[in-house]
Biopython code that builds the backbone (N, CA, C, O; Angstrom):
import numpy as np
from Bio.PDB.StructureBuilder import StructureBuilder

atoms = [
    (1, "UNK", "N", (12.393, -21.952, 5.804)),
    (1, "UNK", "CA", (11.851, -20.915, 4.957)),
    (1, "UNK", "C", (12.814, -19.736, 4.980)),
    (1, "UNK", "O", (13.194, -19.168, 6.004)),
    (2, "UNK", "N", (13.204, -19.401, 3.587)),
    (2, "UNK", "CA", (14.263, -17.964, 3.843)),
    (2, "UNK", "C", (13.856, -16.962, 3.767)),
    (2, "UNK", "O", (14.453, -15.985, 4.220)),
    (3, "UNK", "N", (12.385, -16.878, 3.000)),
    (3, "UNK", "CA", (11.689, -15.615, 2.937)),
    (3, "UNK", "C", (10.343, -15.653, 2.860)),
    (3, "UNK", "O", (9.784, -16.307, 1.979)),
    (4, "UNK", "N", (9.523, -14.797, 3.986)),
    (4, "UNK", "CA", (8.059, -15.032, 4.269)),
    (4, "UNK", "C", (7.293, -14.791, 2.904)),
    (4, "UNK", "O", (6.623, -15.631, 2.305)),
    (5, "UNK", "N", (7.543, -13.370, 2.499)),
    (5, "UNK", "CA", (7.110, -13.281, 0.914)),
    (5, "UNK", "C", (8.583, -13.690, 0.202)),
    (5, "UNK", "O", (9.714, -13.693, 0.687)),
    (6, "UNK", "N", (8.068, -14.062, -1.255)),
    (6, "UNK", "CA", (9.049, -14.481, -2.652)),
    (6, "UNK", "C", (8.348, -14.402, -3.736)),
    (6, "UNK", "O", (7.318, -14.916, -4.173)),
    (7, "UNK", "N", (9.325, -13.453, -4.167)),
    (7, "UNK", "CA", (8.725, -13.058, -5.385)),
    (7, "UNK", "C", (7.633, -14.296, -6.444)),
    (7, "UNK", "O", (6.488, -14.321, -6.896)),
    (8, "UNK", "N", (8.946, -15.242, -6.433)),
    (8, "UNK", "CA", (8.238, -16.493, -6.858)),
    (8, "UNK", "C", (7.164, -16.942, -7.035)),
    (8, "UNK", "O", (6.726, -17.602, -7.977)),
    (9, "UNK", "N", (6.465, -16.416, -5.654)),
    (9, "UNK", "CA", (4.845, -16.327, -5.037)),
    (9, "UNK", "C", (4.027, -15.178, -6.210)),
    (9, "UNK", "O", (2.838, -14.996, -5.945)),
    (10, "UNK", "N", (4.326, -14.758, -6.892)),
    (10, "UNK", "CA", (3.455, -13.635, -8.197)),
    (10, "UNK", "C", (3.326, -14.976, -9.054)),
    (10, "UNK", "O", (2.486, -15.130, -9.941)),
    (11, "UNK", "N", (4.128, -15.778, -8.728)),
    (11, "UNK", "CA", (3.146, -17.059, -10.341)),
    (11, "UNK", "C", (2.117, -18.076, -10.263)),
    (11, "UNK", "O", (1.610, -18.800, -11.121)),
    (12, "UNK", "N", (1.914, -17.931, -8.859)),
    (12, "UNK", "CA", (-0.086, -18.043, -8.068)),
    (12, "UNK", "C", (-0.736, -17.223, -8.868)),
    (12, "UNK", "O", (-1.767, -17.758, -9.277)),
    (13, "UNK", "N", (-0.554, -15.975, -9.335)),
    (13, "UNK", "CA", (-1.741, -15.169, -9.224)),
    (13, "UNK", "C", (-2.805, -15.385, -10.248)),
    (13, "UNK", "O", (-3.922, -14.877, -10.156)),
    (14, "UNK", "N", (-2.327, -16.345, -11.471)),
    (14, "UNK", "CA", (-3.327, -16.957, -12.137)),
    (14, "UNK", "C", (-4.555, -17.848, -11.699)),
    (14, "UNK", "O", (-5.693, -17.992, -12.145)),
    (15, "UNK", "N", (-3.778, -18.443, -10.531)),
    (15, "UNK", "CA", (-4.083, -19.852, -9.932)),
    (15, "UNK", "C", (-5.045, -19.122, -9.139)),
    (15, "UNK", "O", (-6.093, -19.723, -8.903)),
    (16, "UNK", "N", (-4.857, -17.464, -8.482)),
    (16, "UNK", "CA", (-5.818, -17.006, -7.036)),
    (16, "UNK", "C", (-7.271, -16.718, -8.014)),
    (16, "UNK", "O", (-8.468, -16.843, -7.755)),
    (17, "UNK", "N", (-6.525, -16.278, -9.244)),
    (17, "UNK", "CA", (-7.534, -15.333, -9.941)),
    (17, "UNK", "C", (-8.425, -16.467, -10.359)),
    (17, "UNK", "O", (-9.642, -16.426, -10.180)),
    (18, "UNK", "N", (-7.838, -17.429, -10.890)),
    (18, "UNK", "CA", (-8.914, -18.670, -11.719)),
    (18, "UNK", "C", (-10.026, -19.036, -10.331)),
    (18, "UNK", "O", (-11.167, -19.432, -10.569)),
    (19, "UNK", "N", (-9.574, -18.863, -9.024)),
    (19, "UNK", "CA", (-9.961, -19.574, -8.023)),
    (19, "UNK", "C", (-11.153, -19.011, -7.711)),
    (19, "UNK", "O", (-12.035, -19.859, -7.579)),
    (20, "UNK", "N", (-11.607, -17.566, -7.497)),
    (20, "UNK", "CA", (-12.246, -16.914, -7.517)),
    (20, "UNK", "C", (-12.436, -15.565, -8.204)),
    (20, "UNK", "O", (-12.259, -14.461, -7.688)),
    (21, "UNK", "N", (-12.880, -15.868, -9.623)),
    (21, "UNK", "CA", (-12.994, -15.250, -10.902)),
    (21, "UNK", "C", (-13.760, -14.240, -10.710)),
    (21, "UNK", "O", (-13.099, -13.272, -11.085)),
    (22, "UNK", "N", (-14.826, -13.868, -10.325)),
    (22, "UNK", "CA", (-15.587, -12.164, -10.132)),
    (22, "UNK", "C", (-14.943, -11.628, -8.682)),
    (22, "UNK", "O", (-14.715, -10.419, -8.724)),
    (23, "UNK", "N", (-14.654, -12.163, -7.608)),
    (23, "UNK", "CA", (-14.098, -10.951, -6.789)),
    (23, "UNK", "C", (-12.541, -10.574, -7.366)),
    (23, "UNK", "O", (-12.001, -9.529, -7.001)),
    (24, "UNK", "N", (-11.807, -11.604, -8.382)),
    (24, "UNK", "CA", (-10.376, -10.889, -9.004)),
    (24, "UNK", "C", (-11.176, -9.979, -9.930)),
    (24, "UNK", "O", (-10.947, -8.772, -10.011)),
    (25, "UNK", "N", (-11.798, -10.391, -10.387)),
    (25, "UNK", "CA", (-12.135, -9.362, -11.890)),
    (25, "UNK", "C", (-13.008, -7.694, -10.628)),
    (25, "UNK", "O", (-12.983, -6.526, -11.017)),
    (26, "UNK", "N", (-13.365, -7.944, -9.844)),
    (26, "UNK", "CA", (-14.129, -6.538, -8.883)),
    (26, "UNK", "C", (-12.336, -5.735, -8.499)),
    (26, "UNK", "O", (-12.052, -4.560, -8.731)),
    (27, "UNK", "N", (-11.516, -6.645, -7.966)),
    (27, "UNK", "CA", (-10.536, -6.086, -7.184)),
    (27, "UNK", "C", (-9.569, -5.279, -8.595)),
    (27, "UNK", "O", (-9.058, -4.165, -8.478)),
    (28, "UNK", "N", (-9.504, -5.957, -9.607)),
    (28, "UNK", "CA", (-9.021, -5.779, -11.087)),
    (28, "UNK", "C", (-9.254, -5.075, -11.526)),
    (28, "UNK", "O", (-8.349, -4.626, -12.229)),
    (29, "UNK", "N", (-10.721, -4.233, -11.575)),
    (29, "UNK", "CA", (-11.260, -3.249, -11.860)),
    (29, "UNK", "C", (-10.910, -1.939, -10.876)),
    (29, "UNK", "O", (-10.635, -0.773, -11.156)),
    (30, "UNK", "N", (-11.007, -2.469, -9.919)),
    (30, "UNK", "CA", (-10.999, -1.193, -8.937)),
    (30, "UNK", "C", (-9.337, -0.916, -9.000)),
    (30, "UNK", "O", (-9.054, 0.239, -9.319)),
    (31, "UNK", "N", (-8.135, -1.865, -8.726)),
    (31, "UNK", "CA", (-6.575, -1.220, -9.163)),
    (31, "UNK", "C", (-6.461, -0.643, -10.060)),
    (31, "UNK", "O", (-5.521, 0.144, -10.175)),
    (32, "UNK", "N", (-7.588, -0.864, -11.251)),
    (32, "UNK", "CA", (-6.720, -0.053, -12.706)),
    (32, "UNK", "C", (-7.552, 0.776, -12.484)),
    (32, "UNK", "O", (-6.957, 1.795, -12.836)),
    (33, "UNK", "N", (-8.544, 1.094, -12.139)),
    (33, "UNK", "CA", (-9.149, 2.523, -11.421)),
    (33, "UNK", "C", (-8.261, 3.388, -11.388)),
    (33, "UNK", "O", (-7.899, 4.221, -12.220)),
    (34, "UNK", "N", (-7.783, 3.042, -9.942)),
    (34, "UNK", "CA", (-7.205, 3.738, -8.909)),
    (34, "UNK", "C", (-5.979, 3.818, -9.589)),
    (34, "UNK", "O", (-5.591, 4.984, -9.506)),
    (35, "UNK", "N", (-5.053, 3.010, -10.331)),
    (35, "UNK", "CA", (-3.613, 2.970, -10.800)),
    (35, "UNK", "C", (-3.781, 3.552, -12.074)),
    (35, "UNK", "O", (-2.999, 2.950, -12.808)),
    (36, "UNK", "N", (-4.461, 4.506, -12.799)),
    (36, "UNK", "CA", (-4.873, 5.111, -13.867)),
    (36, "UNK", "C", (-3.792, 6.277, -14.307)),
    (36, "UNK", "O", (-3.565, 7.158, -13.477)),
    (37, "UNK", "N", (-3.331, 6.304, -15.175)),
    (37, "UNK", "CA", (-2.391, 7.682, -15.103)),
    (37, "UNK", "C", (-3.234, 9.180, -15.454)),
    (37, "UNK", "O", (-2.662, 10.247, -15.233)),
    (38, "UNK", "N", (-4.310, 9.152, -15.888)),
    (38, "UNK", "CA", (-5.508, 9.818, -16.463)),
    (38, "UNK", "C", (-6.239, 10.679, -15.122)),
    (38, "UNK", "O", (-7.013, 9.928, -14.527)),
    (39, "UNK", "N", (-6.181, 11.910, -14.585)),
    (39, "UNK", "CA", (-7.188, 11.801, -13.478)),
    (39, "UNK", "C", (-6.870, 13.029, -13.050)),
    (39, "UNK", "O", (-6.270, 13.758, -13.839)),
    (40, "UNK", "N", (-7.191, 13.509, -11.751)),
    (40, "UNK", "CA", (-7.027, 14.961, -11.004)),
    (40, "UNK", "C", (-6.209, 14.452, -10.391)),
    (40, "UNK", "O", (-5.683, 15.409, -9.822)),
    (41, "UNK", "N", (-5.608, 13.424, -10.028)),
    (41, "UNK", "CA", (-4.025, 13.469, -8.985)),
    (41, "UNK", "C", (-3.210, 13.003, -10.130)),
    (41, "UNK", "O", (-3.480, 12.016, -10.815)),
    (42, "UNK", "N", (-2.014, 13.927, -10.313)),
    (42, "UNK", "CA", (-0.960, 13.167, -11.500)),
    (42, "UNK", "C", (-0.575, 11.634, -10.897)),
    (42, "UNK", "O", (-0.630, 11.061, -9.809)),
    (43, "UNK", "N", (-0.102, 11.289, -12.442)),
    (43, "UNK", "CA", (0.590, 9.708, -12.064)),
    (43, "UNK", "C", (1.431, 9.905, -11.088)),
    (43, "UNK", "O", (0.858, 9.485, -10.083)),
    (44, "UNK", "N", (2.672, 10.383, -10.746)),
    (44, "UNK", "CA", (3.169, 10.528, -10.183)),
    (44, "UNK", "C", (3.260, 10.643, -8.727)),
    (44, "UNK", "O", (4.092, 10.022, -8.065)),
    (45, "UNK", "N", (2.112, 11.708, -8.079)),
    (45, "UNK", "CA", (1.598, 11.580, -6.775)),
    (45, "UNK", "C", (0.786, 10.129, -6.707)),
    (45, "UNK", "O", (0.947, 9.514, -5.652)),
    (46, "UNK", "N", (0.232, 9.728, -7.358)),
    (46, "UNK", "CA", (-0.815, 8.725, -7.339)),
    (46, "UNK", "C", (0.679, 7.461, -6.867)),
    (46, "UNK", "O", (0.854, 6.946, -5.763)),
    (47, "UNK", "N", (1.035, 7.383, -7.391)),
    (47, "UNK", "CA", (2.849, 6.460, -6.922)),
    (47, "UNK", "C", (2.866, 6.535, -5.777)),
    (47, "UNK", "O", (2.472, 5.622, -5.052)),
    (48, "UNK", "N", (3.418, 7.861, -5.272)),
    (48, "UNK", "CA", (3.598, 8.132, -4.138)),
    (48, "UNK", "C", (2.967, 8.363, -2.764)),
    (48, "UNK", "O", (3.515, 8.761, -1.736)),
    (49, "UNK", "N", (1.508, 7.975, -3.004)),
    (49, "UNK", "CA", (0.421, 7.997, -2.557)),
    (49, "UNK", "C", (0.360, 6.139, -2.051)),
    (49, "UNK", "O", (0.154, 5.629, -0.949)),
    (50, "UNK", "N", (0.607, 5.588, -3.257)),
    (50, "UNK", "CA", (0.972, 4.217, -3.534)),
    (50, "UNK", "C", (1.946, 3.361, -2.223)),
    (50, "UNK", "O", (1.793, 2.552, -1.308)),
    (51, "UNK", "N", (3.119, 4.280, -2.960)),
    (51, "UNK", "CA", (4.254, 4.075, -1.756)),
    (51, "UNK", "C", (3.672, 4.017, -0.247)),
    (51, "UNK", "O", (3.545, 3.031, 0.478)),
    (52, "UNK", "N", (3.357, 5.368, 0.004)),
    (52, "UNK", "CA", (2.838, 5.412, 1.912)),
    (52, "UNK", "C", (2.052, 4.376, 1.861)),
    (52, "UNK", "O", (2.424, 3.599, 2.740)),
    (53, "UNK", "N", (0.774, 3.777, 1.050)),
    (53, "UNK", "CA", (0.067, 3.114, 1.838)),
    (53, "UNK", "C", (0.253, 1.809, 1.756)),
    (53, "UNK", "O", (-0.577, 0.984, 2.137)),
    (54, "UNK", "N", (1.527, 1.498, 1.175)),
    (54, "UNK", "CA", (2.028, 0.366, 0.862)),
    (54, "UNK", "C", (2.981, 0.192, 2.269)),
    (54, "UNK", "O", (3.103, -0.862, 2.893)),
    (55, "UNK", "N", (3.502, 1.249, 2.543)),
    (55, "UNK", "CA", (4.432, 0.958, 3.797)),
    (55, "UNK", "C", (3.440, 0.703, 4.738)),
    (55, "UNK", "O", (3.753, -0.204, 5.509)),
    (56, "UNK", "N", (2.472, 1.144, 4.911)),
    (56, "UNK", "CA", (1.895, 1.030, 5.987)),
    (56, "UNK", "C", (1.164, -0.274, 6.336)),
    (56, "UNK", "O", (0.795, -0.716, 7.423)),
    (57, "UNK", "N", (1.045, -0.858, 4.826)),
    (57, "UNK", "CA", (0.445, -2.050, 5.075)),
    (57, "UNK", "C", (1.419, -3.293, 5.175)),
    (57, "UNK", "O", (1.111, -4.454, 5.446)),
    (58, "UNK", "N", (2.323, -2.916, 4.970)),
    (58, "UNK", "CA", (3.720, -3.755, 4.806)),
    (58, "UNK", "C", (3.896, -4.900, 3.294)),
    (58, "UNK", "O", (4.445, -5.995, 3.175)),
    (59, "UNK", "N", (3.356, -4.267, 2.587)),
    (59, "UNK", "CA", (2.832, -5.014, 0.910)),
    (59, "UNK", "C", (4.421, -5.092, 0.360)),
    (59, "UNK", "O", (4.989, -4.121, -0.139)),
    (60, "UNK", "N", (4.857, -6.022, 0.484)),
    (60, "UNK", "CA", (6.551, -5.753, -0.095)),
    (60, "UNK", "C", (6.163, -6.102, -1.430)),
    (60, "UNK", "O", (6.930, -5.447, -2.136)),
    (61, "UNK", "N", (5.583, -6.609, -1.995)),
    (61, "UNK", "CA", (5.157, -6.896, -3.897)),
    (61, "UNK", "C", (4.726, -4.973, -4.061)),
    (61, "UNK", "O", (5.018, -4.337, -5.073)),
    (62, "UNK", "N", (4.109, -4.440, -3.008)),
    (62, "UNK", "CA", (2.702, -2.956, -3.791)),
    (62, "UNK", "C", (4.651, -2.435, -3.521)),
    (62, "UNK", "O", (5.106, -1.992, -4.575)),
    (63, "UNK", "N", (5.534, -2.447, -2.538)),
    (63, "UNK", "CA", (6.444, -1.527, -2.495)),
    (63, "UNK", "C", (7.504, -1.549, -3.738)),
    (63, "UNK", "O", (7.990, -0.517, -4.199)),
    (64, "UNK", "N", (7.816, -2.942, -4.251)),
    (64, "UNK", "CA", (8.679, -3.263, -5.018)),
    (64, "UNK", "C", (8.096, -2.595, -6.358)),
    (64, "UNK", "O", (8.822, -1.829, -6.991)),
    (65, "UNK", "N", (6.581, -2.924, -6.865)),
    (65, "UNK", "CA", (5.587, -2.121, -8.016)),
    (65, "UNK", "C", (6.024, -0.605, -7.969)),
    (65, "UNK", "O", (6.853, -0.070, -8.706)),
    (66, "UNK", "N", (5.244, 0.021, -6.877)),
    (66, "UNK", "CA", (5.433, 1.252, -6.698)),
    (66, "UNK", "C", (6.483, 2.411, -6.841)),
    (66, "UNK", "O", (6.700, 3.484, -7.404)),
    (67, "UNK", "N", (7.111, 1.275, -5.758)),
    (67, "UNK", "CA", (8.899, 2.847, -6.445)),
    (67, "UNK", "C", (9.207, 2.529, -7.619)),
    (67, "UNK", "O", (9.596, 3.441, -8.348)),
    (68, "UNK", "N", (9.112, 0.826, -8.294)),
    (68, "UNK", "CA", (9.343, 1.592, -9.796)),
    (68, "UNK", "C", (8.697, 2.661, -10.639)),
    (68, "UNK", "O", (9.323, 3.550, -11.217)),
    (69, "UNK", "N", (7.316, 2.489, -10.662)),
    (69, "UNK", "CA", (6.101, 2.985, -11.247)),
    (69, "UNK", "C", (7.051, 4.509, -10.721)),
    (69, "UNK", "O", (7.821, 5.165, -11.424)),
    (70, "UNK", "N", (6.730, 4.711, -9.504)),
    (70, "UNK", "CA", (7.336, 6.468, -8.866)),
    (70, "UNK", "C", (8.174, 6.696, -9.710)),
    (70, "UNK", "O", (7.922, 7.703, -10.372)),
    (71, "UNK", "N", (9.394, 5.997, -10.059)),
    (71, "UNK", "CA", (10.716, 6.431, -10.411)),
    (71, "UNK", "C", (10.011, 6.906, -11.992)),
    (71, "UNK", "O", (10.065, 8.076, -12.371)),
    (72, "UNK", "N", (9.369, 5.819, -12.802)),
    (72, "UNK", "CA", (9.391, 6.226, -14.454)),
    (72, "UNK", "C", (8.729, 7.427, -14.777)),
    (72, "UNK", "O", (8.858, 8.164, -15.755)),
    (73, "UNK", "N", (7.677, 7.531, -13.355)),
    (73, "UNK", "CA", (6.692, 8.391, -13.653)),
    (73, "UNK", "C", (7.631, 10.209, -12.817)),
    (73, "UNK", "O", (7.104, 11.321, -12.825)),
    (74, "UNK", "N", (8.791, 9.922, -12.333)),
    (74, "UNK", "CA", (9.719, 10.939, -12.661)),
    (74, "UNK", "C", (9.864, 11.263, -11.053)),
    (74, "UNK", "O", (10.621, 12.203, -10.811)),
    (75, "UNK", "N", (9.276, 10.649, -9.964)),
    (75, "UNK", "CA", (9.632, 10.489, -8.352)),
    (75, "UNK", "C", (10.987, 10.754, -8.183)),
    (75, "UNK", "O", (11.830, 10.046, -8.734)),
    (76, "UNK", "N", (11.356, 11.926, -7.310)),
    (76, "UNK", "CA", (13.212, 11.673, -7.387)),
    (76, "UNK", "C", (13.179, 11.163, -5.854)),
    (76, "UNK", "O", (12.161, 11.250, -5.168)),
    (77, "UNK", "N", (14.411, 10.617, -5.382)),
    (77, "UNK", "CA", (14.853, 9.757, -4.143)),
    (77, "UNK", "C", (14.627, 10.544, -2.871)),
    (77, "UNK", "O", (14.427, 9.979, -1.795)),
    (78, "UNK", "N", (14.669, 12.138, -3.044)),
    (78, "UNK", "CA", (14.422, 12.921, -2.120)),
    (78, "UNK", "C", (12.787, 12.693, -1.847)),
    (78, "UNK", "O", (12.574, 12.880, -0.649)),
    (79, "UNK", "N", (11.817, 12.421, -2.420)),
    (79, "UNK", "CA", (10.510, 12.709, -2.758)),
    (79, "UNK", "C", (9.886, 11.233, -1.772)),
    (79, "UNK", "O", (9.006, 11.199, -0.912)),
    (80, "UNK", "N", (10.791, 10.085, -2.351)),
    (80, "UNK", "CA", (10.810, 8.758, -1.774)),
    (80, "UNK", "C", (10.867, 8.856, -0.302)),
    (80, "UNK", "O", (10.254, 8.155, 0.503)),
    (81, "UNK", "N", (11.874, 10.043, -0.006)),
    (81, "UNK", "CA", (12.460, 9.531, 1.347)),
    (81, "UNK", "C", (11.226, 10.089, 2.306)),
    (81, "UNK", "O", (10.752, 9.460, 3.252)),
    (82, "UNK", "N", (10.807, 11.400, 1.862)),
    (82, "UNK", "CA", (9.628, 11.951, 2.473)),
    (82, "UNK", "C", (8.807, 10.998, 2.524)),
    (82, "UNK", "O", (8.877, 10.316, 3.546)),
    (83, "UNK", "N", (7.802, 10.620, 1.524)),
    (83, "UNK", "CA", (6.916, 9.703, 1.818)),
    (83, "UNK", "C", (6.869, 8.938, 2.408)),
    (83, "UNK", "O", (5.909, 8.605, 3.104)),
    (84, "UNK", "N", (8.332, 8.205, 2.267)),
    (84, "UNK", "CA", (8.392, 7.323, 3.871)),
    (84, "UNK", "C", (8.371, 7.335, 5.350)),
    (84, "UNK", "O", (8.098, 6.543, 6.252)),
    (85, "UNK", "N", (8.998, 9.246, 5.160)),
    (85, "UNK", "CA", (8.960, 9.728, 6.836)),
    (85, "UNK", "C", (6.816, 10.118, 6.867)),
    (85, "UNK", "O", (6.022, 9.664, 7.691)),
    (86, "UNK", "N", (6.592, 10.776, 6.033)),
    (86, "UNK", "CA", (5.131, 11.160, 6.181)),
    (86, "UNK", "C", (4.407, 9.684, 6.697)),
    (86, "UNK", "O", (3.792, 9.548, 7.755)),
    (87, "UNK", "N", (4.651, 8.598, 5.645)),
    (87, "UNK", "CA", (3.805, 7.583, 6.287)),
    (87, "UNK", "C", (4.042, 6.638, 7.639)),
    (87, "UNK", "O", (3.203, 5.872, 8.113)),
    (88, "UNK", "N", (5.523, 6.901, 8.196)),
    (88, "UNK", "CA", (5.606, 6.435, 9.062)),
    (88, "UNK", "C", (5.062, 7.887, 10.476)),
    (88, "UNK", "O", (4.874, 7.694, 11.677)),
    (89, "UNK", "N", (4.990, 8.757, 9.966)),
    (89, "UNK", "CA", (4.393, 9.567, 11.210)),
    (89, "UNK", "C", (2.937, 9.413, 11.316)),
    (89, "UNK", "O", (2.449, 9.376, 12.446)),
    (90, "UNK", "N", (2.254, 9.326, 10.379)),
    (90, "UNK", "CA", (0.923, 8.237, 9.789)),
    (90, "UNK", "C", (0.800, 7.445, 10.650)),
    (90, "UNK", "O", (0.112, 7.618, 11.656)),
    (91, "UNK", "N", (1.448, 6.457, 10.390)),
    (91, "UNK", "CA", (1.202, 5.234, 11.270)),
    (91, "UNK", "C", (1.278, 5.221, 12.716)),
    (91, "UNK", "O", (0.500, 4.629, 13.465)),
    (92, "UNK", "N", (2.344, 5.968, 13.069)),
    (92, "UNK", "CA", (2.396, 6.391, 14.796)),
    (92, "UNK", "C", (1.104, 7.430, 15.063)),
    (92, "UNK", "O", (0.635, 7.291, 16.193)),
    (93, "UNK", "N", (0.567, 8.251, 14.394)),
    (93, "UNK", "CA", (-0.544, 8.864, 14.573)),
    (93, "UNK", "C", (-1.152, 7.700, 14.930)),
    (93, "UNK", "O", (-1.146, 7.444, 16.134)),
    (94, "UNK", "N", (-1.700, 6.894, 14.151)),
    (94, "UNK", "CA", (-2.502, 6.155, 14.025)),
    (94, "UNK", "C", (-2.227, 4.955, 15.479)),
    (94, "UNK", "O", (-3.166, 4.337, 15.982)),
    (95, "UNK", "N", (-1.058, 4.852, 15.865)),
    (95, "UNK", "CA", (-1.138, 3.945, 17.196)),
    (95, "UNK", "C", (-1.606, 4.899, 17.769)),
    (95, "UNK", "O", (-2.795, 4.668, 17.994)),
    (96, "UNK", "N", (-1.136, 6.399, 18.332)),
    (96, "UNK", "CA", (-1.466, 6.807, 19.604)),
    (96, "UNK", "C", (-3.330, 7.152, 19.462)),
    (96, "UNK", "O", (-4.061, 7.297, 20.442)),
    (97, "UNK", "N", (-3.647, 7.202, 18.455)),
    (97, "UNK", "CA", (-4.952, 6.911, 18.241)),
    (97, "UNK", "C", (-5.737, 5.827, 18.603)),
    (97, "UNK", "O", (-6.562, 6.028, 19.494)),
    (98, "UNK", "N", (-5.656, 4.595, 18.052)),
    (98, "UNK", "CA", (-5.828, 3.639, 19.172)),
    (98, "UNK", "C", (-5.244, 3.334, 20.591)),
    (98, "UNK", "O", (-5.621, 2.492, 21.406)),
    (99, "UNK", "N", (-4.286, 4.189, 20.667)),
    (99, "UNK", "CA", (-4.134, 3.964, 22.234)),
    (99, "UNK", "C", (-5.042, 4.941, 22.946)),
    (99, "UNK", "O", (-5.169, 4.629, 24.130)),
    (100, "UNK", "N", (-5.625, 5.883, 22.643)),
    (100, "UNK", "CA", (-6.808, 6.432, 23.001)),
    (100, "UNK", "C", (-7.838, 5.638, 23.358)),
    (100, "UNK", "O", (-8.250, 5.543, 24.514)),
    (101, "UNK", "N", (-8.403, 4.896, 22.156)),
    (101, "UNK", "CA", (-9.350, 3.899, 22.016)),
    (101, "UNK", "C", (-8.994, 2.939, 23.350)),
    (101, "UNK", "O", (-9.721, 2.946, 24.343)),
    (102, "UNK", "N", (-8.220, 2.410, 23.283)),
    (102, "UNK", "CA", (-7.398, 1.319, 24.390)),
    (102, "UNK", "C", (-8.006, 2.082, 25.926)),
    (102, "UNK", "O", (-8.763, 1.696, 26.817)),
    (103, "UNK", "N", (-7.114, 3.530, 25.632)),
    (103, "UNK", "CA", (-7.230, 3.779, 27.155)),
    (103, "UNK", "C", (-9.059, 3.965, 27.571)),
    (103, "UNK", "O", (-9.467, 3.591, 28.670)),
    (104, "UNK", "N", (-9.925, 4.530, 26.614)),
    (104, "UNK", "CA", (-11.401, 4.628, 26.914)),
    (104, "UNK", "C", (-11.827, 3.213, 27.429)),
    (104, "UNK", "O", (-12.222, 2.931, 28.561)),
    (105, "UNK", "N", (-11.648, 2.312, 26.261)),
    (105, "UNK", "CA", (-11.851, 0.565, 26.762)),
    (105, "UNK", "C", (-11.448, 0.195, 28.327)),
    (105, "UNK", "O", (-12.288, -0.477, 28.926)),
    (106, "UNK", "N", (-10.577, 0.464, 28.854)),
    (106, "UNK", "CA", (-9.470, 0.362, 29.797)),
    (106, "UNK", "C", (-10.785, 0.711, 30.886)),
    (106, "UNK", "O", (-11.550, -0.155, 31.310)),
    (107, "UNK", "N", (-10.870, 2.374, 31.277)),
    (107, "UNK", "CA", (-11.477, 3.290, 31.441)),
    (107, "UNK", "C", (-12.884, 2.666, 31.936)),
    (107, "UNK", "O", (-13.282, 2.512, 33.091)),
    (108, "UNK", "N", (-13.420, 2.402, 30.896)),
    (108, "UNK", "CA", (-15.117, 1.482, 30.287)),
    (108, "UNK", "C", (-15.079, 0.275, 31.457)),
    (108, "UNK", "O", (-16.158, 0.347, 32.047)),
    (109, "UNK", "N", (-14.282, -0.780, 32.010)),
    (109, "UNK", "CA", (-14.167, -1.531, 32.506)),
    (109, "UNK", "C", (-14.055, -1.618, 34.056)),
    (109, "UNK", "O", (-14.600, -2.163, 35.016)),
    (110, "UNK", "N", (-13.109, -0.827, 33.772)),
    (110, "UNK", "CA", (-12.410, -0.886, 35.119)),
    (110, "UNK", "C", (-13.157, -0.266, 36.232)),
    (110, "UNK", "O", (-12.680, -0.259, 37.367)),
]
sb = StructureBuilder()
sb.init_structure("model")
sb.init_model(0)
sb.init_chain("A")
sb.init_seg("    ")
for serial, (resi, resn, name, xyz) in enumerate(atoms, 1):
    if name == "N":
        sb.init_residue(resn, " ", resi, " ")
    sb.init_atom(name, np.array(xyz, "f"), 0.0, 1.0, " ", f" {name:<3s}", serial, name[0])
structure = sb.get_structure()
């Protein structure tokens, strides 16, 4: 295997959607929700909003979508680079947060 995700893998998505037809059409509804250019957060932040929680989830299809979407919707590379440092300080928040949790568990037992 040369690559865990491939792009290749986006020409399922007929095949996921036919498979189970009302939770694609619930999840379908709720992206074009949320991916709306129309709203109180511009398109633009809404991208970049996109971006962090795409890094965080490690979505390499939402990352590859996203910085384009960022870029048309007028994201410059400086803007990119932040979001990436913001969501990776995010995410380390978010370990030493469960390592809290960990240490109470720990704590709880012992």
């Amino acid at each position: 295997m040369n690559t865990y995700q491939n792009p290749q893998d986006l020409s399922k998505a007929k095949d996921l959607i036919s498979l189970a037809p009302k939770e694609a059409q619930a999840f379908l509804a709720l992206k074009t929700t949320a991916e709306r250019a129309e709203g109180a957060i511009p398109e633009k932040y809404r991208e970049l909003i996109s971006i962090a929680v795409a890094l965080t989830t490690q979505c390499a299809y939402c990352i590859d979508t996203h910085s384009k979407n960022a870029a048309r919707a007028g994201a410059t590379r400086e803007e990119i680079a932040e979001t990436v440092f913001i969501a990776a300080a995010l995410r380390a928040g978010a370990a030493v947060g469960h390592g809290l949790l960990a240490l109470r568990l720990f704590d709880e037992t012992a």
